[in-house]
C-alpha positions in Angstrom: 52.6 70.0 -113.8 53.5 69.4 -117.3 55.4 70.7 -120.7 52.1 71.6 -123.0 51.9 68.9 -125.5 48.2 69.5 -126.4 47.7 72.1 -128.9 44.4 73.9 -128.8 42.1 73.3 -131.4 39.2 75.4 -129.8 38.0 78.4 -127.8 35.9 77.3 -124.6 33.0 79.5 -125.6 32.9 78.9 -128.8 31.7 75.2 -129.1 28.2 74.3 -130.0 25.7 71.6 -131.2 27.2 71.4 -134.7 30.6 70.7 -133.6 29.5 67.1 -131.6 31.8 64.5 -132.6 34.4 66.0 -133.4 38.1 65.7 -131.4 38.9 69.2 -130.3 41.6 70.3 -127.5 40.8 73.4 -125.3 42.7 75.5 -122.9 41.8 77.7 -119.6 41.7 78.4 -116.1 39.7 75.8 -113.7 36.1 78.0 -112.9 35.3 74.8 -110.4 35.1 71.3 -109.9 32.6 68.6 -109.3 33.3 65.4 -108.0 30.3 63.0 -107.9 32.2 60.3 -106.8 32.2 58.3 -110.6 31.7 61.9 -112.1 33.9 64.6 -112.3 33.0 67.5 -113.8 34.9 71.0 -114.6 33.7 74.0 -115.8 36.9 75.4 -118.0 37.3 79.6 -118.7 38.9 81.5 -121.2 38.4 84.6 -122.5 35.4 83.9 -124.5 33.6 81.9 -121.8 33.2 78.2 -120.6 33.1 74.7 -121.5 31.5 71.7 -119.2 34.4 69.2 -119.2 33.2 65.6 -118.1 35.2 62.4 -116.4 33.2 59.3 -116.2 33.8 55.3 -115.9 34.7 55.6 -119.3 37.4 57.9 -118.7 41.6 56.9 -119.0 41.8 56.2 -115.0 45.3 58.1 -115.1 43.2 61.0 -116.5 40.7 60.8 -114.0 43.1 60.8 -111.2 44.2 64.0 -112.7 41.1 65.2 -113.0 40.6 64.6 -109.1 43.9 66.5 -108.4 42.3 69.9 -110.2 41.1 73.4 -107.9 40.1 76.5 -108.4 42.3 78.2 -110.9 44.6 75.5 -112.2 45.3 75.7 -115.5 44.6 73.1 -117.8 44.7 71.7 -121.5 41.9 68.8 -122.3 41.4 66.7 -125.3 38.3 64.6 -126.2 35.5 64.5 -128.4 32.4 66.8 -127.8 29.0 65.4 -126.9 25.5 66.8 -125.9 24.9 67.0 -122.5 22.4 64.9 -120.7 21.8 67.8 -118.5 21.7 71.2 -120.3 22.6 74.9 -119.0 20.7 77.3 -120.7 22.4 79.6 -119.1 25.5 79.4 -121.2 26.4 79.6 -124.5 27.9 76.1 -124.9 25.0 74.6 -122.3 24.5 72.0 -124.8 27.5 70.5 -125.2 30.6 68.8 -122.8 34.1 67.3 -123.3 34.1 63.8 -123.2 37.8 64.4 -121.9 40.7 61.8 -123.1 43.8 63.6 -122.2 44.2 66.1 -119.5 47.4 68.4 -118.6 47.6 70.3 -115.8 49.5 73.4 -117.2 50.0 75.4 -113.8 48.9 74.8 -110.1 47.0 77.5 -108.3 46.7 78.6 -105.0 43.4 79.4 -103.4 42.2 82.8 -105.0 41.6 85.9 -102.2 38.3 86.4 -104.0 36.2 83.9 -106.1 36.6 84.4 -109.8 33.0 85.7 -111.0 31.1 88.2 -112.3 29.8 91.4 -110.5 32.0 90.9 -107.7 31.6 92.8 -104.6 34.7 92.5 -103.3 36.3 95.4 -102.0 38.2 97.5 -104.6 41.5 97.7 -102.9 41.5 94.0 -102.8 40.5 94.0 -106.9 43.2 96.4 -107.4 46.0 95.0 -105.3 45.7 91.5 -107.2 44.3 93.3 -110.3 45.8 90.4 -112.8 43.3 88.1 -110.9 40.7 91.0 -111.4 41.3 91.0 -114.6 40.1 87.0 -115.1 36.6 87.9 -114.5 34.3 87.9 -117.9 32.6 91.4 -116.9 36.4 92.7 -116.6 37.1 91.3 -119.8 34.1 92.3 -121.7 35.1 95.9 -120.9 38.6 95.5 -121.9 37.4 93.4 -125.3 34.9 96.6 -125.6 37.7 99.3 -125.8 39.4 97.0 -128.3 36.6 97.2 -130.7 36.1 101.2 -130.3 39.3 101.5 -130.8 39.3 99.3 -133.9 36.2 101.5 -135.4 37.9 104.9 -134.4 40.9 103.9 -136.6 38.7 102.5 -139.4 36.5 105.1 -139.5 39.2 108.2 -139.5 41.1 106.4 -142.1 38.3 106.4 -144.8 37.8 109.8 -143.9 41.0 110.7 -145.0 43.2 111.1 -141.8 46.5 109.6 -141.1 47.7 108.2 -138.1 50.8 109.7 -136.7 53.1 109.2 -133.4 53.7 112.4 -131.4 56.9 112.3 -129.0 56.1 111.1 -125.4 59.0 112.9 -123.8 58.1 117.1 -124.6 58.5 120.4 -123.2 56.8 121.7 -120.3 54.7 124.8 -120.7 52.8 126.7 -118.3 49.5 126.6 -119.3 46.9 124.3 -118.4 46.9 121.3 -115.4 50.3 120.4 -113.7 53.0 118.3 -115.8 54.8 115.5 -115.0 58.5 115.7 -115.6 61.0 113.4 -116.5 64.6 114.5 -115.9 67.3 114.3 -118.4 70.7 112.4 -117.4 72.4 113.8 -120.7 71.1 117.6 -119.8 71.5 117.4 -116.1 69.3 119.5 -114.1 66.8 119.8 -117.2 63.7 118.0 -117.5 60.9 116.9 -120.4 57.2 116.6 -119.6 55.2 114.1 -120.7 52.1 115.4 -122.4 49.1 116.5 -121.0 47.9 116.1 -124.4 49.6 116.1 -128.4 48.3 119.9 -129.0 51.2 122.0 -130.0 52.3 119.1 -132.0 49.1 118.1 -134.1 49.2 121.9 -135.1 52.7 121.7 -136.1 51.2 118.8 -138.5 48.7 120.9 -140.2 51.5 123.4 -140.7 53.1 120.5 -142.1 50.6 119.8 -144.8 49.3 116.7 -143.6 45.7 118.0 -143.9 43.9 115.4 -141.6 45.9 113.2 -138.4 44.6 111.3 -135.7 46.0 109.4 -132.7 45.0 107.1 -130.2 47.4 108.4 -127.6 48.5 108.1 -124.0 48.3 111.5 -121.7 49.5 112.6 -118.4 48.0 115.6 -116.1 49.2 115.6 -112.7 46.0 116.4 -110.8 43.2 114.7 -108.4 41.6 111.6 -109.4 38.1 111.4 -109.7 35.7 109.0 -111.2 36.1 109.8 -115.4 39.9 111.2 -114.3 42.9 109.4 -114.2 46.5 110.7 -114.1 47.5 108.9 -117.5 44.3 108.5 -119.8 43.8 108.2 -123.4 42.6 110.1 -126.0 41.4 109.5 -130.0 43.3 113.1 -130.7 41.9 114.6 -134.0 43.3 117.4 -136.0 41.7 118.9 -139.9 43.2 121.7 -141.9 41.0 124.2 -143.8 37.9 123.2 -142.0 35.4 125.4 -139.6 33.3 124.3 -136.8 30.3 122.9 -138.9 33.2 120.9 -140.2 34.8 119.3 -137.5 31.5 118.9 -135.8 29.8 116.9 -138.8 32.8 114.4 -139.3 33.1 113.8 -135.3 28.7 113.1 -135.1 29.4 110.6 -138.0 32.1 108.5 -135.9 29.9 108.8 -132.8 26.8 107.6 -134.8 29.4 104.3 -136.4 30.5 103.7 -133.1 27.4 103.2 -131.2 25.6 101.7 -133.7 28.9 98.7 -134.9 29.2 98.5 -130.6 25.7 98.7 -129.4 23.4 98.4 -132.4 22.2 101.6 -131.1 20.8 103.7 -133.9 21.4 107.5 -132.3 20.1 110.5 -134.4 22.1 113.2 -136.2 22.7 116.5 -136.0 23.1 116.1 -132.5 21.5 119.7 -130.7 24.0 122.5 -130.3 23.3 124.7 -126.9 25.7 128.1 -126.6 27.8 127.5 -123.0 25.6 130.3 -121.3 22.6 129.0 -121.9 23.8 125.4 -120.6 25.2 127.5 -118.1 21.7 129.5 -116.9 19.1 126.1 -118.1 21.1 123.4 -116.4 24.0 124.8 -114.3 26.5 122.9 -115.9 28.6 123.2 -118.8 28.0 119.2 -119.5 24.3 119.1 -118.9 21.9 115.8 -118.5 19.3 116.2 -121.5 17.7 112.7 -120.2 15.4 114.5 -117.4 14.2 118.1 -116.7 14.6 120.3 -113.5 15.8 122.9 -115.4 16.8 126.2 -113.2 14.7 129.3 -113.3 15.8 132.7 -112.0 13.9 134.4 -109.8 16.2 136.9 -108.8 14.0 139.8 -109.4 11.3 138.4 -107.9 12.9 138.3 -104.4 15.2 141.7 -104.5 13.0 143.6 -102.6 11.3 140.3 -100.2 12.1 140.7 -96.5 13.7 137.1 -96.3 18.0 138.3 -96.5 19.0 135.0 -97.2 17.3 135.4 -100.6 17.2 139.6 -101.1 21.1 139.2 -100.0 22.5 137.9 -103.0 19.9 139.4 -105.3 21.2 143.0 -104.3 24.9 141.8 -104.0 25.5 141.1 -107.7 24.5 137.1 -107.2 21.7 135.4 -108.1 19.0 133.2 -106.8 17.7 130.3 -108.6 15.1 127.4 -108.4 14.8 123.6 -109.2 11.1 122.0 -109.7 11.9 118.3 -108.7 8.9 116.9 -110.7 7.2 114.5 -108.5 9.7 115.1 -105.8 6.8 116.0 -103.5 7.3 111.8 -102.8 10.7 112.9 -100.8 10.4 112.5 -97.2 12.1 115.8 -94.5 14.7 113.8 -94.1 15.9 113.4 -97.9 15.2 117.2 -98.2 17.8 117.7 -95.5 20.0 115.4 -96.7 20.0 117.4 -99.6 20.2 120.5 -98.1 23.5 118.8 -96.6 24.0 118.2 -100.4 24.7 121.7 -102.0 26.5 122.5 -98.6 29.8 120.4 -100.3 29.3 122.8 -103.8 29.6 125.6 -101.5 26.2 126.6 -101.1 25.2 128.4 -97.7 22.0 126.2 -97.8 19.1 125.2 -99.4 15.4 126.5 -99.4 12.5 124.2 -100.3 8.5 124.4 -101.3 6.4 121.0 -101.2 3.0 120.6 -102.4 2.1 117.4 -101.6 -2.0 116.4 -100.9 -3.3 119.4 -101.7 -1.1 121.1 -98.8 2.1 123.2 -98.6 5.5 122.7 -96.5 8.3 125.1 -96.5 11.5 126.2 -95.4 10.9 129.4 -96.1 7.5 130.6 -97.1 6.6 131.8 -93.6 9.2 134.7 -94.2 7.4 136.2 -97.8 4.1 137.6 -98.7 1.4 135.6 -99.8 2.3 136.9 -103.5 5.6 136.2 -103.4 5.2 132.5 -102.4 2.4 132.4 -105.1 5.0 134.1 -108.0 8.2 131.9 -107.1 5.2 128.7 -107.1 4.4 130.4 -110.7 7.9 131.1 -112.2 8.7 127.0 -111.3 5.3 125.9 -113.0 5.0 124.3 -109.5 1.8 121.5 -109.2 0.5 119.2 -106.8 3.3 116.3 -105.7 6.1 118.7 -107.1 9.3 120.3 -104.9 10.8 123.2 -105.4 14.6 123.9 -104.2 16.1 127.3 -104.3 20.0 128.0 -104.2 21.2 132.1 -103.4 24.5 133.0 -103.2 26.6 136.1 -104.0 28.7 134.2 -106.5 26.7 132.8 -109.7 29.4 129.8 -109.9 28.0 128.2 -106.6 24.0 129.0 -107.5 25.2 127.2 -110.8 27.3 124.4 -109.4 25.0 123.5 -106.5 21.4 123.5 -108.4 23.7 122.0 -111.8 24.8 118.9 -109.3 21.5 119.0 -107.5 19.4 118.4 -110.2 21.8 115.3 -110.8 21.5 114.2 -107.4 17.8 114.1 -107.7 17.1 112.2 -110.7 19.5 109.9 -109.5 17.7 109.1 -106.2 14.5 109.2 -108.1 16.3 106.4 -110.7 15.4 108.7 -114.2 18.8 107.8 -115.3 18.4 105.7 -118.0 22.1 104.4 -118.9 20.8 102.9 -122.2 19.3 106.1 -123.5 22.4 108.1 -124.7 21.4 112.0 -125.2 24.0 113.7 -127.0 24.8 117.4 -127.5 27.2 120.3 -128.5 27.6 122.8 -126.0 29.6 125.8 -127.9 30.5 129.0 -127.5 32.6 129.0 -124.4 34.1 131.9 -123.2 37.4 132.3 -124.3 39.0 133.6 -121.4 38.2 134.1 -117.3 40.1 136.1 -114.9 42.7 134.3 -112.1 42.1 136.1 -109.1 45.1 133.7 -107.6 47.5 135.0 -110.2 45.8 138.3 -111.1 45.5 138.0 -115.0 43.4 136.6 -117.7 43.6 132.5 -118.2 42.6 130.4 -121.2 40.0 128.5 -120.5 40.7 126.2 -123.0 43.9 126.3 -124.0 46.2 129.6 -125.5 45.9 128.7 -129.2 41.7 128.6 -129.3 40.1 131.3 -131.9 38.1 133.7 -130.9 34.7 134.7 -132.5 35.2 136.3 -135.2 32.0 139.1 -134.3 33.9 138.7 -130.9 37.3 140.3 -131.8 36.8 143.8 -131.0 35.8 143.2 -127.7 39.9 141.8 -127.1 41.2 145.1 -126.3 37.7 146.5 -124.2 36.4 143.5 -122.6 38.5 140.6 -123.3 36.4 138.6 -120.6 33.2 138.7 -123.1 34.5 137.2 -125.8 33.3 134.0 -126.8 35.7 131.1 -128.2 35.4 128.9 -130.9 35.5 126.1 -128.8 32.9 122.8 -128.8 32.5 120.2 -126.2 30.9 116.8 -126.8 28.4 115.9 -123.8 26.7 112.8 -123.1 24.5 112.0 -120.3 26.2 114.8 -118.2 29.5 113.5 -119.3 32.3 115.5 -121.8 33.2 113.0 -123.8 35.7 115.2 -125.8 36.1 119.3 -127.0 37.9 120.8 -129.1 38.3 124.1 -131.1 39.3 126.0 -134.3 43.1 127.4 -133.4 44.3 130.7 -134.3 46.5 130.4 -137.3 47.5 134.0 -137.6 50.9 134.9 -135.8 49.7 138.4 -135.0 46.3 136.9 -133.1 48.6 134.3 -131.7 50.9 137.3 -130.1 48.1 139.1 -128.7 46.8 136.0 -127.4 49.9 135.4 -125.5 49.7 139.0 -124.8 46.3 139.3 -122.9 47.7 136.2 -120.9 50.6 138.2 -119.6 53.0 136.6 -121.2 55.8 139.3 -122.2 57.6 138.6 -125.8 60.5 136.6 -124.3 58.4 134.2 -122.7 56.1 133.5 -125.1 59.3 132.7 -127.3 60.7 130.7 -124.4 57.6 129.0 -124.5 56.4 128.6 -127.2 58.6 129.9 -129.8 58.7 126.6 -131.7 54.8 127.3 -132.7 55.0 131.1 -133.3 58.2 130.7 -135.3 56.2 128.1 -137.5 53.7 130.6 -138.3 55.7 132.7 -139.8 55.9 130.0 -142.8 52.4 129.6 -143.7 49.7 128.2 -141.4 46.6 127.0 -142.9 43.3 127.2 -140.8 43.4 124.5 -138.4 41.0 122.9 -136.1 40.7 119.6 -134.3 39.3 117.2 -131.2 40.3 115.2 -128.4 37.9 112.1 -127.1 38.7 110.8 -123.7 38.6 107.3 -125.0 38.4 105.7 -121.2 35.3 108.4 -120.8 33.9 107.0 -123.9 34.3 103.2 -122.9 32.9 103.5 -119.3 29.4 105.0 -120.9 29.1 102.6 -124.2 30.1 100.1 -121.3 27.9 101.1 -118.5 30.1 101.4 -115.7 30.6 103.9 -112.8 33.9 104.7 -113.2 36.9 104.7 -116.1 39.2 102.5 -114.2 36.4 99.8 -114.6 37.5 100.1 -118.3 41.4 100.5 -118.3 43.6 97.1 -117.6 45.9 99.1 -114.9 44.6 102.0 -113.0 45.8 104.3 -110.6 43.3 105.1 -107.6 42.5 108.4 -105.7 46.1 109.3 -104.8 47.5 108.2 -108.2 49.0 105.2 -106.8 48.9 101.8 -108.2 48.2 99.0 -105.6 49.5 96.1 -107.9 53.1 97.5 -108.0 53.0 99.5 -105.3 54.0 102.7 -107.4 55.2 105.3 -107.6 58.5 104.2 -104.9 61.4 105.1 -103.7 65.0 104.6 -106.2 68.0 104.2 -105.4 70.7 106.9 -104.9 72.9 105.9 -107.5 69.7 106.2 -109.9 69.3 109.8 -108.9 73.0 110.8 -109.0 73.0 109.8 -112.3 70.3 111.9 -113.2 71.3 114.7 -110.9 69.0 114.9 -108.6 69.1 115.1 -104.6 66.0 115.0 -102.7 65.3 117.1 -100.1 62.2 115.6 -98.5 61.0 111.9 -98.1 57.8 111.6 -97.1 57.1 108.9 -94.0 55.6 105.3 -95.7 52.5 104.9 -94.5 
């Protein structure tokens, strides 16, 4: 191994045709070698991809020794002059071309890998994870990472010539009750107090708009202390947006135009504005979900009346029980064999759903689960209410609860179209869903919840109904969906202190708590508040569709896996006890390593 004396001149990738002749130095990682016995070649990788390097009998015999001493992964500098290959690779970029090499370095030995450096590896994730930095070396890995560079590049271009600024919010804060659980940090100079980091900058990008700045924006680190799933991390980040004097329309049309830049500087994808706006009940009673799929149909129907008064219970059950029963037509899913049916059936059972009822016309003949228990009409008016035809299957949900009928049809129409590959990942459907309800009920804690966040707006035609049925009001709350993702939401805030109060109120907060709380926002309303409204993008969300993987942590350099543990480190651990005497802390219960 030697001191680097060769100075790159070049990027691996980036040499073509026009540059043969000239002397250039490179740099990278050893992809493989190829010794031919008077050849020797090496395929060199950096970030923006590889470079043939060649060793023949006119090759410095000291550098073609070295040359025979490089594996897998050492890391190299080369010098020589480029020349077209007598054997092209149109596979690559530089194909053309090779390094006629002069001068070699090896930079750093390398031992053998535990999985080959390439792309679309299958190795197993825990092995990716645990040696992520090797992980990491991999172009498709490095694509992904280059990709959330550049949105994050347009994000800040485009916000500033809108007219926002970009301002730091403190990472160490105050915990509040609301919302997911916090992750505390305790104070060695307040002993036996503790901050939070953020779940996200709310409180304080409102305290900004009280503070005149008019428009801010953040690209910003967050922290919710809850289970990991596929677009969920523990720490994530957002592009956090907040505007003064605006109203939804506002926020709305500014937010489509940086979604329309983004995808069409990243992708070259042109994607249509206005994007469709749907009211959250209607996304809630068409497609079961709250972040619906626009690419594919199978929306549900209601046939709830239909079957009140049948003589099958598992359907008339619900439907006189204050639930609901509800249908799927799985367009050509006539195709599916008894066995996929069941395995759906099995399906719904983890949304909760007591089971699932099915109809297939297939051939001109029917098969069901449960026709032989109704009336030839009745068969015939559920057939008619799904707009059933020949090859079509129809799935029905009932329940006595209209979240599981929604969950288990919303996921199952999902599940279908998935098995039946109707998810294009390169057609991007956008859409608002608005209108969410501002409120729901905790049975746990017996009182109202937000179910955004306590400082949403209500509707303004909605504000009578706070003091006679606060669980019908509507908020002024927007998410932005994509392909059955939530990209981001938001919300005009309440910028009157006496709303604010009897927001806090309705959540049972009592006077002093809400001034425990949150006293540092209602105090601030007392000196002016302007109308305020903003919106948070889960940037790793974002990435992972403009990028078209499964999962965020496909797009973020370090991430935690399902019990918010990170392999490479082996955190969270244990500290030592004079760490926590110094921050005042005993604990009371290890948990036994694994």
């Amino acid at each position: 191994m030697e001191q680097q004396t060769l100075r790159r001149t070049h990027y691996c990738g980036t040499v073509r045709t026009e540059d043969i002749g000239a002397t250039i130095s490179v740099c990278g990682w050893a992809q493989r070698s190829r010794n031919l016995g008077g050849l020797i070649f090496i395929d060199l990788r950096d970030r923006t991809g590889i470079v043939q390097l060649a060793f023949d009998e006119q090759t410095p015999k000291d550098v073609f020794e070295t040359a025979f001493a490089v594996r897998g992964e050492y890391v190299l500098a080369a010098k020589g002059i480029l020349r077209e290959r007598s054997s092209k690779n149109p596979d690559l970029p530089t194909g053309d071309v090779e390094l006629a090499v002069t001068e070699i370095q090896i930079l750093s030995k390398a031992e053998t890998p535990p999985f080959e450096i390439v792309e679309n590896s299958d190795v197993n994730d825990m092995l990716r994870l645990k040696y992520r930095y090797l992980d990491l070396r991999r172009p498709d890995m490095q694509r992904a990472i280059l990709l959330r560079h550049k949105i994050g590049k347009v994000a800040r271009d485009y916000y500033d010539e809108q007219g926002f600024y970009e301002i730091e919010t403190p990472i160490l804060t105050k915990s509040t009750p609301e919302g997911a659980r916090d992750y505390l940090v305790p104070s060695r100079v307040h002993p036996g107090k503790f901050y939070a980091l953020p779940q996200s900058p709310q409180q304080y990008k409102q305290l900004l708009m009280l503070a005149g700045f008019d428009r801010y924006m953040q690209i910003v680190r967050c922290f919710r202390d809850e289970d990991l799933r596929a677009d969920r991390q523990p720490e994530f980040t957002q592009i956090d947006l907040e505007m003064s004097f605006v109203g939804v329309d506002d926020v709305i049309e500014v937010n489509e135009g940086f979604l329309k830049r983004v995808f069409k500087e990243i992708l070259d994808v042109d994607v249509k504005t206005p994007f469709p706006r749907m009211p959250w009940k209607e996304a809630m009673e068409r497609f079961g979900s709250d972040k619906p799929d626009l690419r594919f149909g199978f929306e549900l129907k209601d046939i709830t009346l239909l079957v009140k008064d049948c003589g099958f219970k598992v359907f008339s059950g619900p439907a006189t029980s204050g639930g609901s029963v509800r249908l799927i037509n799985v367009k050509g899913g006539g195709a599916f064999s008894r066995k996929e049916i069941d395995s759906l059936g099995e399906f719904v059972k983890t949304y909760k759903a007591k089971g699932l009822a099915w109809l297939k016309l297939s051939g001109g003949q029917r098969s069901s689960s449960f026709a032989k228990f109704l009336t030839e009409d009745e068969v015939d008016a559920i057939l008619a209410a799904a707009e059933a035809q020949d090859g079509d299957l129809v799935l029905v949900v009932g329940d006595s609860s209209n979240e599981i009928v929604f969950a288990a049809l919303g996921a199952l129409r999902c599940e279908c179209a998935r098995r039946m590959n109707l998810l294009d990942p390169a057609e991007y459907r956008f859409l608002w869903v608005t209108e969410f309800p501002l409120l729901t009920h905790s049975e746990e804690e017996n009182r109202y919840v937000a179910e955004h966040h306590p400082f949403t707006a209500p509707m303004d035609e909605d504000l009578p109904l706070l003091e006679k049925d606060p669980l019908q009001v509507r908020a002024k709350a927007y998410d932005i969906v994509l392909n059955g993702t939530e990209l981001g939401g938001g919300s005009i805030r309440i910028h009157q202190m006496e709303l604010q109060e009897k927001m806090f109120s309705l959540l049972g907060f009592t006077e002093e708590d809400a001034q425990a709380q949150f006293g540092h926002l209602i105090n601030a309303f007392r000196y002016g508040a302007p109308p305020h409204g903003g919106l948070a993008y889960g940037l790793d969300r974002l990435v992972m569709l403009m990028a078209g993987v499964p999962a965020i942590r496909d797009v973020i350099a370090f991430p935690k896996v399902q019990n918010a543990s990170e392999p490479m480190t082996a955190c969270p651990a244990a500290v030592d006890d004079k760490q926590l005497d110094e921050l005042s802390i005993a604990v009371t219960r290890k948990e036994e390593d694994e």
